[in-house]
N, C-alpha and C positions, 0 to 999 in steps of 0.2 A: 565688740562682743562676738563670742565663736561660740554656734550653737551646733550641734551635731545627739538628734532622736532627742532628749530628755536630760543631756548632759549640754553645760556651756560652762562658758569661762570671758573673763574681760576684758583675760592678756591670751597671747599667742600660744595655743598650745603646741607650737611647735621646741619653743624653749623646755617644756617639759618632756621631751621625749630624746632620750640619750643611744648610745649605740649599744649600749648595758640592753634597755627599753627594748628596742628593734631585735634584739637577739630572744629577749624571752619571747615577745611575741611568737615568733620563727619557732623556736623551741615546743612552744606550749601548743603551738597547731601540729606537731609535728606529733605529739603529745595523744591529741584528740587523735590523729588520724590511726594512732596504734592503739587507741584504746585502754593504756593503763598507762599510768607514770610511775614509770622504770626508776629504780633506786633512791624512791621519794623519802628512805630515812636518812640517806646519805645526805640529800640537796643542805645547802646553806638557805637560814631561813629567809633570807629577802628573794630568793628564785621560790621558793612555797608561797610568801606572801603575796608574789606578783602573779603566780600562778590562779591561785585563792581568786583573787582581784578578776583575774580575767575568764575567768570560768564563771562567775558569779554572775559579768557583763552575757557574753555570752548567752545564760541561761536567760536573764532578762530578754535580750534582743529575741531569743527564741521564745520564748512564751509572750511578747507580743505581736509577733510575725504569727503564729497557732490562735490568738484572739482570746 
């Protein structure tokens, strides 16, 4: 079992993280650090959907870090 804050799993999450994955990540902080997401009508929708995803974690981990 792989547990990490409130999320886990039974298999390795390493199998789910691809070089696709590791790139939005890079992408999406690069993202926050500019403050807008630049040509967000253009994205193909699985780079919005992962985006979505990790913005959503994100806000989570911050509004339980703020209490």
């Amino acid at each position: 079992m792989w547990l990490a804050g409130r999320l886990g799993t039974e298999e390795c999450p390493v199998s789910y993280v691809t070089g696709q994955s590791l790139a939005w990540v890079e992408d999406f902080w690069a993202q926050v650090a500019l403050a807008k997401p630049a040509g967000l009508l253009e994205w193909p929708a699985r780079r919005v959907d992962a985006f979505l995803v990790l913005e959503a974690e994100r806000r989570k981990v911050e509004a339980e870090r703020n209490g």
